[in-house]
C-alpha positions in Angstrom: 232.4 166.1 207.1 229.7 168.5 208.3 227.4 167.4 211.0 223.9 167.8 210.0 223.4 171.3 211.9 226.5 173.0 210.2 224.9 171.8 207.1 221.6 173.4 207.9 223.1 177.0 209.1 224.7 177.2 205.4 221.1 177.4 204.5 219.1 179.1 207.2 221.9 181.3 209.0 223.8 180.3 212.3 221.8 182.4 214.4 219.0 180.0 214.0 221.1 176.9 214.7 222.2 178.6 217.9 218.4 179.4 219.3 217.6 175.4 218.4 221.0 174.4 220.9 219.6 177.1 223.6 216.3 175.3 223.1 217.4 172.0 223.3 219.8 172.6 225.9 217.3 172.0 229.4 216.2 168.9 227.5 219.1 167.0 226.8 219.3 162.9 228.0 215.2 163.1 227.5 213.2 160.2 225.9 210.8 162.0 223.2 209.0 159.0 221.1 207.3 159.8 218.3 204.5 157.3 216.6 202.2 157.0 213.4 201.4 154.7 210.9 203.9 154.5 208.0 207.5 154.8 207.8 207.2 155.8 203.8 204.5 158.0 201.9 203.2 161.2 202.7 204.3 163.8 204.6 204.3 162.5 208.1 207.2 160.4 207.4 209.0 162.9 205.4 209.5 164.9 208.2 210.3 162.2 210.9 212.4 161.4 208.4 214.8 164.2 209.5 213.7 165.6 212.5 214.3 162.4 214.3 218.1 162.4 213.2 218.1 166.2 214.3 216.9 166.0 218.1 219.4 163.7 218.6 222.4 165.8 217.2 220.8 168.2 219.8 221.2 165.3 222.5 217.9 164.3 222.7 217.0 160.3 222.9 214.4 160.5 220.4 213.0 157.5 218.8 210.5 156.8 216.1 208.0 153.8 215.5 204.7 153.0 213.6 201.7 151.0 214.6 201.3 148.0 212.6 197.5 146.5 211.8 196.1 144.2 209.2 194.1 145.3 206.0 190.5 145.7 208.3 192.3 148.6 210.9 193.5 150.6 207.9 190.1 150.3 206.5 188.5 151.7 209.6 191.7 154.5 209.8 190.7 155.8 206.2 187.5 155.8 206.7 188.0 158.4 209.8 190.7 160.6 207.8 187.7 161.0 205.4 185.1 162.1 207.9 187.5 163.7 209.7 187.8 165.6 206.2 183.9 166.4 206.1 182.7 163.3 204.6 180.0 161.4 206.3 181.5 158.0 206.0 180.0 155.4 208.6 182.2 153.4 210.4 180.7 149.8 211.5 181.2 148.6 215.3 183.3 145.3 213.8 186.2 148.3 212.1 185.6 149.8 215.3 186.7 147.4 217.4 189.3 146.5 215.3 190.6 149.9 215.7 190.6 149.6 219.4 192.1 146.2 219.3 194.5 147.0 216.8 195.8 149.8 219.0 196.1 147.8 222.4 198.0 145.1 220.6 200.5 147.8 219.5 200.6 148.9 223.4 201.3 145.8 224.6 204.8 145.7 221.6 205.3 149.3 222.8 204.7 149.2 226.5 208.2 149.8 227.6 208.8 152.6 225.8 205.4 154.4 226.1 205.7 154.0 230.1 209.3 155.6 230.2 209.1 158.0 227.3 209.3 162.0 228.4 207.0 163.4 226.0 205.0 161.1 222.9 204.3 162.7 219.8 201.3 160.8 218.3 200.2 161.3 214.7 197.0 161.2 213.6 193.8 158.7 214.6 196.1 155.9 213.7 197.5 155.5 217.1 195.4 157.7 219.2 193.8 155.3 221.4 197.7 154.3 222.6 197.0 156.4 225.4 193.9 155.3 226.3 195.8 151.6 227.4 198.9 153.3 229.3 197.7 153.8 232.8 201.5 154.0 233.9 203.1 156.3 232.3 205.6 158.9 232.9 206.1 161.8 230.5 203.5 163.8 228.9 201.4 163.0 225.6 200.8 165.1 222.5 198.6 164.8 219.5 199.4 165.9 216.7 197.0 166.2 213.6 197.8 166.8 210.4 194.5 166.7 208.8 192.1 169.4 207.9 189.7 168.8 210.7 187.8 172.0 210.4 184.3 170.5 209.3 184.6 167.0 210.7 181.5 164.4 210.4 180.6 165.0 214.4 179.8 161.3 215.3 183.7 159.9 214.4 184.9 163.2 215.5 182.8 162.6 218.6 184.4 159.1 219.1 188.2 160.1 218.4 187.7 163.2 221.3 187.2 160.5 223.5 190.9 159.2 223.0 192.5 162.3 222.2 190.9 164.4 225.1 192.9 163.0 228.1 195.7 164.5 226.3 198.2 166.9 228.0 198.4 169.0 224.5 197.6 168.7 220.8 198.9 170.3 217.9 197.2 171.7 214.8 198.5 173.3 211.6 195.6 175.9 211.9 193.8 177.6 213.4 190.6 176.7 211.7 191.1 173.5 211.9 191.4 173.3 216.2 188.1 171.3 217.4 187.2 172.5 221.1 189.9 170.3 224.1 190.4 171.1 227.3 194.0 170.7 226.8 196.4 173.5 225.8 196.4 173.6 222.0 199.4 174.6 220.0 199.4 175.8 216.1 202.6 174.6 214.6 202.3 174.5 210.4 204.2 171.8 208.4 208.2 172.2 206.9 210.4 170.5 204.3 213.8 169.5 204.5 215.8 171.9 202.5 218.7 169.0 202.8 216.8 166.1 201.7 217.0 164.3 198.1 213.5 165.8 197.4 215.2 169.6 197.8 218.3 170.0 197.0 219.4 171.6 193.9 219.8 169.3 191.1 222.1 169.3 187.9 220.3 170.4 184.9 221.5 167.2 183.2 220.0 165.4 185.6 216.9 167.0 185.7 216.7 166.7 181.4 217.5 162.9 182.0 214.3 162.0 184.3 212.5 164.2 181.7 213.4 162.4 178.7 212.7 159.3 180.3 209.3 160.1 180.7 209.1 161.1 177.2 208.3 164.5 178.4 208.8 167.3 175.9 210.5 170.0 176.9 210.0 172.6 174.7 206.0 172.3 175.4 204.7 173.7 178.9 204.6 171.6 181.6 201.9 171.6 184.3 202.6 168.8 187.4 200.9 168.1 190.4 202.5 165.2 192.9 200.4 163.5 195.4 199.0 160.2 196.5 196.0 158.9 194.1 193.8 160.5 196.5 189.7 162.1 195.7 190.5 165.2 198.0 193.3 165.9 195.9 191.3 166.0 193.2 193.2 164.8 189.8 190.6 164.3 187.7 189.5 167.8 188.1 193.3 168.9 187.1 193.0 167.0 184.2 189.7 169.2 183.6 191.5 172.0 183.9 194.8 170.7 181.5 192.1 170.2 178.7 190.8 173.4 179.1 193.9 175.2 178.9 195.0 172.7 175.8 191.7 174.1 173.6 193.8 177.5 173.4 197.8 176.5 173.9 199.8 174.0 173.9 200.2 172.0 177.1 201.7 168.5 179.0 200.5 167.7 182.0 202.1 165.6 184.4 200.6 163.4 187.1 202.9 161.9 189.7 202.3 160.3 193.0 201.9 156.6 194.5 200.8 155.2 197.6 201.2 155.2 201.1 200.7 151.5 203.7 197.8 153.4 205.2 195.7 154.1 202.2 193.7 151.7 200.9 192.3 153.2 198.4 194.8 154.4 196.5 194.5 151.9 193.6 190.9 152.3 192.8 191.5 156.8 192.2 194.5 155.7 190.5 192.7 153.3 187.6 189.7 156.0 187.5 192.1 158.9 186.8 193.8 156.1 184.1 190.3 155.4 182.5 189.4 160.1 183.0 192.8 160.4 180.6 192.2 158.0 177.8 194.6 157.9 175.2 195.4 161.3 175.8 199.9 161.6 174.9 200.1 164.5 176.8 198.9 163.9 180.1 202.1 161.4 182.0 200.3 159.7 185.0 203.8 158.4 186.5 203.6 155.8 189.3 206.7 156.4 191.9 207.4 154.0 194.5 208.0 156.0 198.1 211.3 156.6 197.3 211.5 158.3 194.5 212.8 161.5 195.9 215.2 163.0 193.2 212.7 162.0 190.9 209.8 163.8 192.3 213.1 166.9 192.8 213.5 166.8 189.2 210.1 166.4 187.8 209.1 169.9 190.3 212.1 171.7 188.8 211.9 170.8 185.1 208.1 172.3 185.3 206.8 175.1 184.5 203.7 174.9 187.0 202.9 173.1 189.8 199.4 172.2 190.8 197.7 171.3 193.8 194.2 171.6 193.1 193.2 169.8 196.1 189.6 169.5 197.7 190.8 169.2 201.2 194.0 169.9 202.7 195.7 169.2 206.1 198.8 171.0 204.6 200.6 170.4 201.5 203.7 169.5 201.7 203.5 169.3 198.0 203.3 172.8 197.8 205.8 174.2 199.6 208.2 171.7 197.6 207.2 173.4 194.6 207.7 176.7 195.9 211.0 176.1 197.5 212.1 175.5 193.7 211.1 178.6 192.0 207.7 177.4 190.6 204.7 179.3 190.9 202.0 177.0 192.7 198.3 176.9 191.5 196.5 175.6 194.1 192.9 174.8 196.2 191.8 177.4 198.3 191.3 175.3 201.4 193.6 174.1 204.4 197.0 174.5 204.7 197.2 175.9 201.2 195.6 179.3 202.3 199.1 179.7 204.8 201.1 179.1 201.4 199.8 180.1 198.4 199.3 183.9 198.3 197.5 185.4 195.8 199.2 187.0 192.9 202.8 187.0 195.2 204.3 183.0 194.8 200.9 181.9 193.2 197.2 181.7 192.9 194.1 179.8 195.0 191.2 178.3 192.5 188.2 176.5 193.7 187.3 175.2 190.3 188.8 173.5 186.8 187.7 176.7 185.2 189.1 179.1 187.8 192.7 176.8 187.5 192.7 177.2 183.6 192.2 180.4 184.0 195.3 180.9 186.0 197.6 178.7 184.1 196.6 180.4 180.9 197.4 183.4 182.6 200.9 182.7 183.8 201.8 181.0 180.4 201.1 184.6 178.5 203.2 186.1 181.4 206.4 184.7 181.8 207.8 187.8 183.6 205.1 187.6 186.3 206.4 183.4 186.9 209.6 184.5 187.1 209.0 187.0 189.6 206.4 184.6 191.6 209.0 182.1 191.4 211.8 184.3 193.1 209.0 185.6 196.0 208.0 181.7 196.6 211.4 180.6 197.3 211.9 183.4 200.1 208.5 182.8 201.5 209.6 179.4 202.5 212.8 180.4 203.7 211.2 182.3 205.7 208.6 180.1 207.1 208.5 176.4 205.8 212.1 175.0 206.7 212.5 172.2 208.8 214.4 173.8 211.2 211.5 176.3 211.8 209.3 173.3 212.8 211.8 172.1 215.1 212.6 175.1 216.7 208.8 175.6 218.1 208.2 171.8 218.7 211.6 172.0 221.2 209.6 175.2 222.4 206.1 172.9 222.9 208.5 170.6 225.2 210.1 173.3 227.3 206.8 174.8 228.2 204.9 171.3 228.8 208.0 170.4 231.2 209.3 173.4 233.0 205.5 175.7 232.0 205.1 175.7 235.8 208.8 177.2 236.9 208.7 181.0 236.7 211.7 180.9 234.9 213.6 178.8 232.2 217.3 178.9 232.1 218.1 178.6 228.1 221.6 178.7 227.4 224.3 177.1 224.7 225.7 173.5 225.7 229.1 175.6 226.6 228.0 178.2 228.5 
């Protein structure tokens, strides 16, 4: 059987492969923990998922874990991804210092292995005070955020730089989302996992079979957007845009997503998008436990579509799924959608229901142009949204925090 880098070169070429064993070469034996706040649900996971498995077929001891809190520390954690986001969304003193408790608890389970570690990757404001509670430690410490920072509310931004700015490096996924550190900063956008069950090409059978048991009709357009029951990701203002396109052809519309352990509010957006839809037998709101990967596969390659319409946007992972299948990808012109979505090459950016409809009725009269859009957003990930992309430049983060100070680095292949 293949090891998992022989199965990744049949996909992205063996010179690449090569360059990530030259990379990981000088850090081979090294302790590289990584820590956020769910094993399952969103896109965090999904790519610990498999870059965890990877660094170690490179040699690396690399180790994943999650900080655990009641229902009160991942009231406080939502409430700063929000503001974080732009919204100004007060956070009491008592979710405060249930935050900070919450996190030295998890220092206390963790000690060991944040003391000795080599480099910590830390995700998010879940576990970013961690650091603040290791006064021994050994290796260096990165955070990494994944959310669009770029307007933040300044007093919880304010609090958070507090934590994160003792910091030997974070990393952002762009540019305009980097708030002023005195730390180096390092832009290093999202992947997805060509390999997974989520990616991989499916059997057309299989694809018809989750279709049909949706009662999805296949010989009537097909418009999908996946993501948690989220506001920033703004279904009901896709459903706006579904009935706008419905008044001149016909349409199905498909929303799929679930929850992740972190978000506590995914149940109340999920029974207001329920109660938006009515009675409507064309819109699908489909409710998929984290797992559902080959589902989610199949529903992205049996449409026609794929929408992300959202508000705010660290990334998208969403997106680049759709696009790695063919699809053209109407999405919101904000965050990590602006690196992916180009305009009239694998897809359009709207701001509005209006400006969507007009888009989707657009590509529906045009199937030549989807076709072609399809073929371009494949290459563009292949080009620049693979996993092993991602790994390459965060094995290129740890060479220059370790060895930054050497005038030169000695990369070579295990055998040479």
């Amino acid at each position: 059987m293949e090891n998992l880098l022989e199965q990744y070169a049949n996909v992205v070429g063996n010179e690449v492969i090569d360059h990530l064993r030259q990379l990981a070469h000088p850090l081979r034996g090294m302790k590289i923990l990584h820590i956020n706040s769910t094993k399952e649900g969103g896109g965090v996971a999904e790519i610990l998922n498999r870059l965890i498995p990877l660094k170690r077929e490179l040699g690396i001891d690399a180790e994943w874990e999650i900080i655990k809190g009641e229902k009160e520390f991942y009231q406080c954690t939502k409430k700063m991804h929000n503001s974080l986001q732009g919204n100004r969304d007060d956070i009491s003193s008592a979710l405060l210092s249930t935050y900070e408790n919450t996190n030295f608890q998890n220092f206390e389970r963790l000690k060991e292995k944040l003391e000795t570690a080599d480099v910590v990757f830390i995700h998010d404001p879940q576990p970013a005070a961690l650091l603040h509670f290791c006064k021994e430690r050994k290796g260096k410490w990165v955070w990494r955020c994944h959310i669009d920072v770029s307007h933040p509310y300044r007093q919880v931004w304010k609090y958070l730089r507090e934590y994160i700015k003792d910091y030997d490096a974070s990393i952002w996924s762009l540019s305009g989302f980097v708030q002023p550190l005195s730390h180096p900063m390092y832009l290093i956008p999202p992947s997805i996992d060509p390999l997974s069950e989520k990616n991989i090409d499916l059997p057309e059978k299989e694809i018809s079979d989750f279709l049909d048991s949706w009662g999805i009709n296949r010989d009537c357009p097909l418009l999908t957007q996946v993501s948690r029951f989220d506001r920033f990701k703004d279904p009901v203002g896709v459903i706006q845009s579904y009935r706008l396109v419905k008044n001149y052809v016909p349409v199905q519309l498909v929303l799929a997503g679930g929850g992740a352990s972190d978000d506590p509010e995914g149940e109340q957006v999920l029974q207001e998008v329920k109660a938006f839809t009515g009675d409507d037998p064309d819109v699908h709101i489909l409710e998929l436990p984290p797992d559902a990967h080959r589902a989610i596969n199949a529903l992205q390659r049996g449409s026609d579509i794929i929408i992300q319409k959202s508000l705010k946007e660290g990334f998208g992972l969403t997106v680049t799924e759709g696009l790695w299948k063919g699809k053209p990808v109407i999405g919101g012109d904000t965050g990590g959608i602006k690196l992916q979505v180009i305009n009239h090459h694998c897809g359009f950016r709207v701001s509005t229901p209006e400006g969507a409809a007009i888009r989707i009725r657009y590509l529906l009269k045009h199937p030549e142009i989807m076709e072609s859009m399809g073929k371009n957003a494949r290459q563009f990930v292949l080009d620049n949204y693979l996993i092993t992309r991602q790994l390459r430049e965060y094995l290129t983060l740890v060479v220059a925090l370790l060895y930054g100070s050497e005038e030169s680095i000695e990369l070579k292949l295990p055998d040479q």
